[in-house]
C-alpha positions as CSV (number, residue, x, y, z in Angstrom):
1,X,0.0,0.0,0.0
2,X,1.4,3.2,-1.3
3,X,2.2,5.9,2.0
4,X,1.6,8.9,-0.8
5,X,-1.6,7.5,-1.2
6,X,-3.0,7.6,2.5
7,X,-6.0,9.1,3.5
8,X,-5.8,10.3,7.1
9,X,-8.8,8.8,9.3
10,X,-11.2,11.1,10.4
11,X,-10.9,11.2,14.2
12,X,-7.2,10.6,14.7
13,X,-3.6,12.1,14.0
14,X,-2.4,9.0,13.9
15,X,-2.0,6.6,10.8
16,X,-4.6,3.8,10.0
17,X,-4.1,0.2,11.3
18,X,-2.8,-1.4,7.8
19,X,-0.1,1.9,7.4
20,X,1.3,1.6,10.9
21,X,1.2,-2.4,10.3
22,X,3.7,-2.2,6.8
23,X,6.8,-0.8,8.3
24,X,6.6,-3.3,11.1
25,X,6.0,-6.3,8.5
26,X,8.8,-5.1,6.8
27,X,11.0,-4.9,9.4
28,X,10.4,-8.3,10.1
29,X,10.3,-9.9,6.9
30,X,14.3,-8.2,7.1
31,X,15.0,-9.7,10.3
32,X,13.7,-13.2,9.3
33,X,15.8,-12.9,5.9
34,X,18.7,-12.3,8.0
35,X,17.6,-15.2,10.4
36,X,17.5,-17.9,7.5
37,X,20.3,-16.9,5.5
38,X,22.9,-18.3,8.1
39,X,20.8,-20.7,9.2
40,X,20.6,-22.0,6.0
41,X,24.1,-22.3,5.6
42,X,25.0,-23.5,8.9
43,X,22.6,-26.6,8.0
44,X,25.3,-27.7,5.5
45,X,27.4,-29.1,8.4
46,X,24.5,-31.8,8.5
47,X,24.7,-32.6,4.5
48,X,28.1,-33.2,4.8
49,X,27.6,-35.6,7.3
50,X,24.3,-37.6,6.3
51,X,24.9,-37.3,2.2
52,X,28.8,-36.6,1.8
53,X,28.9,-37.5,-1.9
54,X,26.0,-34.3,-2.9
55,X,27.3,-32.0,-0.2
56,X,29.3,-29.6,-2.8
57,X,26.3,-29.8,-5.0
58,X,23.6,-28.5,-1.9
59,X,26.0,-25.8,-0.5
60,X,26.0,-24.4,-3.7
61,X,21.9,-24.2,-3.4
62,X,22.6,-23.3,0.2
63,X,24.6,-20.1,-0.8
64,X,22.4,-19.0,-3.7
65,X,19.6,-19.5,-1.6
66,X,21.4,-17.1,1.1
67,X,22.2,-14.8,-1.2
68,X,18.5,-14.6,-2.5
69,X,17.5,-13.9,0.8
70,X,19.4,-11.4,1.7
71,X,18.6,-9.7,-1.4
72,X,15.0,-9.9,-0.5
73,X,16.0,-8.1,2.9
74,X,17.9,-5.6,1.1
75,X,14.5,-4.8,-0.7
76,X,12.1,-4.8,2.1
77,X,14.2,-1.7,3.3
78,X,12.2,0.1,0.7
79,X,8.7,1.5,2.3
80,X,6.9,1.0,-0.8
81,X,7.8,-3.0,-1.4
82,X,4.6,-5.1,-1.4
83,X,4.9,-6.8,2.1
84,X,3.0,-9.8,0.7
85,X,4.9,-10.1,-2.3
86,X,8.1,-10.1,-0.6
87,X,7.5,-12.8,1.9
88,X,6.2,-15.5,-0.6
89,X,9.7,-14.7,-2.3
90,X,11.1,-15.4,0.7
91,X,9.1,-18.7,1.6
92,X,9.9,-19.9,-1.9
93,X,13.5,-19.7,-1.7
94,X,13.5,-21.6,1.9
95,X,10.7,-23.7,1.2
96,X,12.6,-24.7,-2.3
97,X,16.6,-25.3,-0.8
98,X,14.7,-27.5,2.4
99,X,12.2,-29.6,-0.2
100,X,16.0,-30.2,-2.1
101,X,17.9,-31.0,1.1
102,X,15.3,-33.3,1.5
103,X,15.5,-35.1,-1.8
104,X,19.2,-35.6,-1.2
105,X,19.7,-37.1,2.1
106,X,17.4,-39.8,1.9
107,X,13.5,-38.6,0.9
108,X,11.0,-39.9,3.6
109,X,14.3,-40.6,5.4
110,X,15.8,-37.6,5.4
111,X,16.8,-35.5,8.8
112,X,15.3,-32.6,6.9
113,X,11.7,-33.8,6.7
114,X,10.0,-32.4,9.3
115,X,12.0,-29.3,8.8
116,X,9.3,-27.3,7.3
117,X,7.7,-26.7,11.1
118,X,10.0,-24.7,11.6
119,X,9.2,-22.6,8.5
120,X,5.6,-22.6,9.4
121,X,6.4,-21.8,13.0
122,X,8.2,-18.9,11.5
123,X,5.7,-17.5,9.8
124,X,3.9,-17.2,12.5
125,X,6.2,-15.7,15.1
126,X,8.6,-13.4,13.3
127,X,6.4,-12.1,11.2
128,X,3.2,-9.9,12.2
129,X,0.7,-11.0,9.9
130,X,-2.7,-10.8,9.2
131,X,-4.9,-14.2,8.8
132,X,-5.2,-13.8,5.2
133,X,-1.6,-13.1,4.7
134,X,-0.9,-16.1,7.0
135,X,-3.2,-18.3,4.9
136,X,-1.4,-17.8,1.9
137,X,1.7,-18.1,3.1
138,X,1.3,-21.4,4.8
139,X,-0.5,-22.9,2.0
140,X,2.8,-21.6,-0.4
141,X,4.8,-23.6,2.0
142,X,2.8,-26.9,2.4
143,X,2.6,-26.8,-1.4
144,X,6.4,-26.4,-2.0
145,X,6.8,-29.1,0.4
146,X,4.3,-31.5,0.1
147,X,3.2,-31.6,-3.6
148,X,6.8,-33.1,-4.8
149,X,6.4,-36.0,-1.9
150,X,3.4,-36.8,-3.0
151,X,4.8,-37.2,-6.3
152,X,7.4,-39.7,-5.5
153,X,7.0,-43.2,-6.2
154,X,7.3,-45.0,-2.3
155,X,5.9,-48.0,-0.5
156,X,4.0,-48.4,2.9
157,X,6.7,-47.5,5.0
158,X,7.2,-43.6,3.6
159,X,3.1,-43.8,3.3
160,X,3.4,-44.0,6.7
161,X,6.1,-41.0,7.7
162,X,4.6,-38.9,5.1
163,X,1.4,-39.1,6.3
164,X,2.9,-38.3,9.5
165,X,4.7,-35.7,8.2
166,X,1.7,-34.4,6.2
167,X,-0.7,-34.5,9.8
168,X,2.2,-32.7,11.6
169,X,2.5,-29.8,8.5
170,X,-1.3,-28.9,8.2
171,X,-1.7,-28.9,12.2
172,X,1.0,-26.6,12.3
173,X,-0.2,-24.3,9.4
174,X,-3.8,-24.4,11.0
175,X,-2.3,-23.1,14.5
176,X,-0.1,-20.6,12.7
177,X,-2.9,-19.0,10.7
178,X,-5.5,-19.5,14.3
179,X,-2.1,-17.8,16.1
180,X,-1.8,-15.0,13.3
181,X,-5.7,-13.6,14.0
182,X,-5.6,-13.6,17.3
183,X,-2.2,-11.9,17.1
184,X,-3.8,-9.1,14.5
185,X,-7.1,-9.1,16.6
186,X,-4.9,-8.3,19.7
187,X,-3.0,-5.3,17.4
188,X,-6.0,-3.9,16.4
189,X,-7.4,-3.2,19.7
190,X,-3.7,-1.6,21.1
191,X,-3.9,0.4,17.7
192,X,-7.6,1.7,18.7
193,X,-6.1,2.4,22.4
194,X,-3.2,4.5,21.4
195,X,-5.1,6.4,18.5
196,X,-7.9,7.4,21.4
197,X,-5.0,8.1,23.9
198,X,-3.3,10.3,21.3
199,X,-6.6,12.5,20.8
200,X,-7.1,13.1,24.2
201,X,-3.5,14.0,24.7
202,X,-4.0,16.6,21.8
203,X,-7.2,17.6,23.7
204,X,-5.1,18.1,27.1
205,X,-2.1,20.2,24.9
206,X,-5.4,22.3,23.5
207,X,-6.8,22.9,27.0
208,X,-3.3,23.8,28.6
209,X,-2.8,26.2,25.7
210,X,-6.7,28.0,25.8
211,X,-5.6,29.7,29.5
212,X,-2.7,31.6,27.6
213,X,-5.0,32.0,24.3
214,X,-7.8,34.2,26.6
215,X,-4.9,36.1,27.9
216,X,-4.0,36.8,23.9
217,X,-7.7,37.8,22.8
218,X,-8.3,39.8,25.6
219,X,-5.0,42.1,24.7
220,X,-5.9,43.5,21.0
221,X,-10.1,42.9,21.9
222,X,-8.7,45.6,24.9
223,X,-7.1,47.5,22.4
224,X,-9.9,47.4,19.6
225,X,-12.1,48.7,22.6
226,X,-10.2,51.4,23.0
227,X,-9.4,52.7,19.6
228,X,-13.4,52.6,19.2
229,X,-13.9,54.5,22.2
230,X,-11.2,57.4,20.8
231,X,-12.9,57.2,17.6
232,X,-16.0,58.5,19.5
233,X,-14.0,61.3,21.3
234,X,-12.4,62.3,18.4
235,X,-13.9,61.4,15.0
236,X,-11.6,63.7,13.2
237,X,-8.8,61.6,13.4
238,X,-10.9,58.1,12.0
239,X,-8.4,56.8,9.5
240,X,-5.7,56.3,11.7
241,X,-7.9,54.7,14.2
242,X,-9.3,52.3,11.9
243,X,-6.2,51.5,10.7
244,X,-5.0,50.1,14.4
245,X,-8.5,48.7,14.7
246,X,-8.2,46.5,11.8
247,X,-4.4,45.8,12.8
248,X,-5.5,44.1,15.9
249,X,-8.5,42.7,14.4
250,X,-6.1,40.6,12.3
251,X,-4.4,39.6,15.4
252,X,-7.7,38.2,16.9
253,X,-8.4,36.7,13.5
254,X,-5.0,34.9,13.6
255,X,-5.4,33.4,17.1
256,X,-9.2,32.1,16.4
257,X,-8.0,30.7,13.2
258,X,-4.6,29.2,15.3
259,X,-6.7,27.4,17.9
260,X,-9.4,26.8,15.8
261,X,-6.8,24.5,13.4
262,X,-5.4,23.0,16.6
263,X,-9.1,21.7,18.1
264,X,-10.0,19.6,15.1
265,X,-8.0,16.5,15.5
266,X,-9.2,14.9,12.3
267,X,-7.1,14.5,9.7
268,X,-9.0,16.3,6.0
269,X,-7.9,16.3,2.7
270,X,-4.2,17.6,1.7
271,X,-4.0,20.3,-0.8
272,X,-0.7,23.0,-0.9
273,X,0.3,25.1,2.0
274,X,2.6,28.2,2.6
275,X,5.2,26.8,5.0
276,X,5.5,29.9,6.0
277,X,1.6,30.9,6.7
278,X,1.5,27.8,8.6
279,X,4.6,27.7,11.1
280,X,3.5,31.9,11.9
281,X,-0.3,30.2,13.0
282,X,1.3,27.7,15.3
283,X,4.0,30.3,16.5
284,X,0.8,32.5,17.4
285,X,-0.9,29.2,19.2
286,X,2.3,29.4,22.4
287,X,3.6,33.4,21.7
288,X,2.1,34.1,25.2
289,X,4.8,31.7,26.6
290,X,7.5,33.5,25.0
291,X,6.8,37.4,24.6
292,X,9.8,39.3,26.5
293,X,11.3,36.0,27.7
294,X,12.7,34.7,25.0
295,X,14.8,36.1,21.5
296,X,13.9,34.7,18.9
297,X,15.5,34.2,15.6
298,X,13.2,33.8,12.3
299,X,15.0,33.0,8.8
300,X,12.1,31.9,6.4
301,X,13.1,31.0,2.9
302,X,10.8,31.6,-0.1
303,X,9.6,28.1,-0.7
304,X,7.3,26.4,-3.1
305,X,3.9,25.0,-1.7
306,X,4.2,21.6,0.4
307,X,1.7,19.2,-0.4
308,X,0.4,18.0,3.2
309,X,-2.4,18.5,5.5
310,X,-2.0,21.9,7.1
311,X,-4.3,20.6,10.4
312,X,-1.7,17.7,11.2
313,X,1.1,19.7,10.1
314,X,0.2,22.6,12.7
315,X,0.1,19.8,15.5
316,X,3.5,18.8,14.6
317,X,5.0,22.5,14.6
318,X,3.1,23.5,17.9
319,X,4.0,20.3,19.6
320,X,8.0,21.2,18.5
321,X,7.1,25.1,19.6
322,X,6.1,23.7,22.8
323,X,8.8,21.3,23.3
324,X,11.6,24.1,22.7
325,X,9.5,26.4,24.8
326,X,10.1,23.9,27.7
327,X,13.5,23.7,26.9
328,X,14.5,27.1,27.2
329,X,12.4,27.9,30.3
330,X,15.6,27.7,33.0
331,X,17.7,28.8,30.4
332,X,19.9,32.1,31.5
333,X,19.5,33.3,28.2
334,X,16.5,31.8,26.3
335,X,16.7,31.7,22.7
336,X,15.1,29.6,20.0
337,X,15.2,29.9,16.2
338,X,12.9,29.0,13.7
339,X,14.4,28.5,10.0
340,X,12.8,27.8,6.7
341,X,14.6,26.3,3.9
342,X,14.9,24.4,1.0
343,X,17.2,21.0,-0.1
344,X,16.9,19.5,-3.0
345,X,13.4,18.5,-3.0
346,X,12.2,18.8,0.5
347,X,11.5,21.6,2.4
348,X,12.9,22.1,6.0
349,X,11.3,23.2,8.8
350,X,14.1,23.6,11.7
351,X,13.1,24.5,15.4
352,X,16.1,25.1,17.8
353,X,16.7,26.0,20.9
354,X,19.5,27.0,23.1
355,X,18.8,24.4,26.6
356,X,20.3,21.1,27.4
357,X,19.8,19.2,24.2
358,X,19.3,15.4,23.9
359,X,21.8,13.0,24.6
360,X,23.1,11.5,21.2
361,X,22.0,8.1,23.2
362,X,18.5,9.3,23.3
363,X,17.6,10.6,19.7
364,X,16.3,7.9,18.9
365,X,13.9,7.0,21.6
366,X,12.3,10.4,22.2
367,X,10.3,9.3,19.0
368,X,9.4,6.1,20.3
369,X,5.6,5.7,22.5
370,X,5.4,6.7,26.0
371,X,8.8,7.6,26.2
372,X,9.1,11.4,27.6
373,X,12.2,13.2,29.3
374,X,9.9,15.1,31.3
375,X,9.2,12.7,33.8
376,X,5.4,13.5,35.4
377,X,5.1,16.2,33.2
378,X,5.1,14.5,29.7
379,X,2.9,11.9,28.5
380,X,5.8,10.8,25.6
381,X,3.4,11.4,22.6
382,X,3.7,14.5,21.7
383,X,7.0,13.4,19.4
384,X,6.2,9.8,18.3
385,X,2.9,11.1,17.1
386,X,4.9,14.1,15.0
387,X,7.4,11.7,13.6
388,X,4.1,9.2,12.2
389,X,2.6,12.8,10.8
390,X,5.6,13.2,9.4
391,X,6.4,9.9,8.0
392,X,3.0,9.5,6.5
393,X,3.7,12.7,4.5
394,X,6.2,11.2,3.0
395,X,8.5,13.1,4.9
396,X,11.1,12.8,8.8
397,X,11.5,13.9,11.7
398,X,15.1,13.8,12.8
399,X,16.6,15.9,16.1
400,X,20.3,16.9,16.3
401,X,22.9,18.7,18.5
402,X,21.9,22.9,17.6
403,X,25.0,24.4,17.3
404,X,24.4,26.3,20.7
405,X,24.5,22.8,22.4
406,X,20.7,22.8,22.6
407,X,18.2,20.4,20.4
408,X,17.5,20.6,16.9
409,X,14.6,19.3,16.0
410,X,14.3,19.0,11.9
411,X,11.0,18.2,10.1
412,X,11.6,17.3,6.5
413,X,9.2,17.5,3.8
414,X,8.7,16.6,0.3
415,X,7.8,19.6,-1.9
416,X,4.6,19.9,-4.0
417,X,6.2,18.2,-7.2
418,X,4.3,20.0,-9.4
419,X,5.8,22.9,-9.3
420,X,6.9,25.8,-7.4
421,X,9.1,28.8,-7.3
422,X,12.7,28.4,-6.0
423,X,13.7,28.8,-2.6
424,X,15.7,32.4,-1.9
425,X,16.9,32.9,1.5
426,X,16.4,36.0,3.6
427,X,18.4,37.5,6.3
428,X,17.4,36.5,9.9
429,X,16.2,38.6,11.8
430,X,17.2,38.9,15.9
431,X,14.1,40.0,17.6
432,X,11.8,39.4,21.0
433,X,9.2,37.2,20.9
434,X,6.3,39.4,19.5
């Protein structure tokens, strides 16, 4: 399933089911090609010893087989690879060098003929499947293994360890696909838990956000009060008034528009956004946290539109906003930057910050679930769910060491390919939080 086709779900920031399942079947479809390709090889210790005269001839299909596999892992690096596809590659080529290990050290006598459990078991295990996937799968492999036995002329003796052999394979295949839906039934319901956690952890960053955004609204709907009130006292002077009226009615207009982007959780179609536009409406959404307490530094590069959805995208920047917020709050000289820019095709939105940074052993994890170096006072969200926004976009989120020693948290995006004007830096400009 294609990521630059998703569809977000309405209700949730987070990715469907099936999208947040691929990664994590292609992860393990690497892991068990990297499993079996040893394996396979370390088996040929047991040729040489049970059929000496055709052991050259099976580590040969020992190390193609390998080297198929680890081509199939190299592939299942790619995000876009057919999950499915790849794994019945995979089960062919270990399904295929077993059934031939079998044939040459001793058929229905062979140490290798109830090797194919293990394959089922496998499948089962490593790999998180769905039932349908596991269905196909096990029936590839009981076809590989069994059709060519069946095929061979034997007498009552093999009837009898095939059929045993036979019983053994289809119990195992039934448990493996049984295993597999209760498995996916299981990962289904954790996937429902987290995607309701995660919108009521957006709902608790909105709430702790709406005490500051009053304080906001109440400062130009003061000022707007007051202009009106001159305008009465002194109508000769209206133009200029209205000009400062309208100034901070613009200012209302952005915070109502900020908050408003940041209560709706669902997801909506994408269509092209100003970076710029954007990042300036989340900015707006925590100002009250930084006016005259912290410098900031904004350096916004003339970029084409990205192609994304600008209600998801906000919860990412206000979430990083927050975060550098937080980290400049003991700070003896609080500063955080915020940088637009353009490489190759993606366009870069960088938040930095001047506090303790993260520990290069820890740059990693901070995007993992639950994980927060805030102790009580994070719920270890906020990031994992940006990096899945971002990922689903087609795009990362990546942190670094800022080059005051503080965090640098980069989002990367890809840029609307059809078209846009190139990117031309601007000076930074060194001002207070306004």
């Amino acid at each position: 399933m294609s990521i630059i086709g998703y569809k977000y779900r309405s209700g949730s920031p987070l990715p469907s089911y099936v999208e947040e399942l691929i990664p994590a079947q292609l992860a393990a479809v690497r892991v068990a090609c990297l499993l079996a390709a040893p394996l396979l090889l370390a088996s040929s210790v047991l040729d040489r010893i049970v059929a000496p005269a055709l052991w050259l001839q099976l580590s040969g299909v020992r190390i193609l087989a390998a080297g198929l596999l680890l081509l199939i892992g190299q592939e299942a690096r790619t995000p876009t690879m057919p999950v499915l596809s790849l794994s019945v590659a995979g089960i062919a080529v270990i399904c295929s060098t077993v059934e031939l290990a079998i044939f040459g050290t001793g058929t229905f006598h062979s140490p290798y003929l109830y090797a194919p459990l293990i394959v089922l078991a496998g499948i089962a295990m490593v790999i998180p499947l769905r039932p349908q996937q596991a269905l196909v799968l096990n029936l590839e492999s009981l076809l590989i293994v069994l059709v060519p036995l069946l095929l061979t002329h034997r007498g009552p003796q093999e009837d009898v360890l095939l059929g045993a052999a036979t019983a053994y394979l289809f119990t195992l295949a039934v448990i493996s696909v049984a295993a597999s839906g209760v498995q996916d039934k299981l990962r289904r319901r954790e996937h429902l838990a987290r995607g309701e956690f995660a919108r009521h952890a957006g709902l608790l960053q909105l709430g702790t956000l709406a005490g500051g955004l009053a304080h906001e609204l109440s400062n130009p709907l003061n000022a707007l009060f007051l202009q009106a009130d001159m305008v009465l006292r002194d109508p000769g002077n209206v133009l200029a008034r209205v000009e400062k009226m309208r100034g901070n009615m613009e200012r209302m207009r952005d915070i109502l528009e900020a908050m408003r982007n940041g209560a709706r959780l669902s997801g909506g179609e994408r269509r092209p956004v100003e970076l710029a536009r954007e990042v300036d409406l989340a900015f707006t959404l925590i100002e009250g946290r930084l006016r005259n307490r912290v410098a900031m530094v904004r350096a916004y590069a003339e970029l084409p539109p990205v192609y994304c959805q600008p209600t998801l995208l906000g919860q990412v920047l206000v979430n990083l906003l927050a975060n550098a917020a937080d980290a400049v709050a003991k700070a003896p000289s609080p500063r955080l930057a915020l940088r637009l820019r353009r490489e190759n095709n993606e366009a870069l939105i960088e938040v930095e910050d001047n506090g303790t940074g993260v520990p290069e052993e820890l740059r990693t994890k901070i995007f993992e679930p639950f994980f927060s170096t805030k102790g009580d006072q994070g719920n270890g969200l906020g990031l994992w769910i940006s990096s899945e926004i971002a990922r689903l976009h087609g795009g990362t989120l990546t942190v670094h060491r800022g080059t005051s020693g503080g965090a640098l948290f980069r989002l990367a995006l890809p840029i609307d390919p059809r078209g846009g004007a190139p990117s031309i830096a601007t000076p930074a400009q060194v001002q207070p939080a306004a």
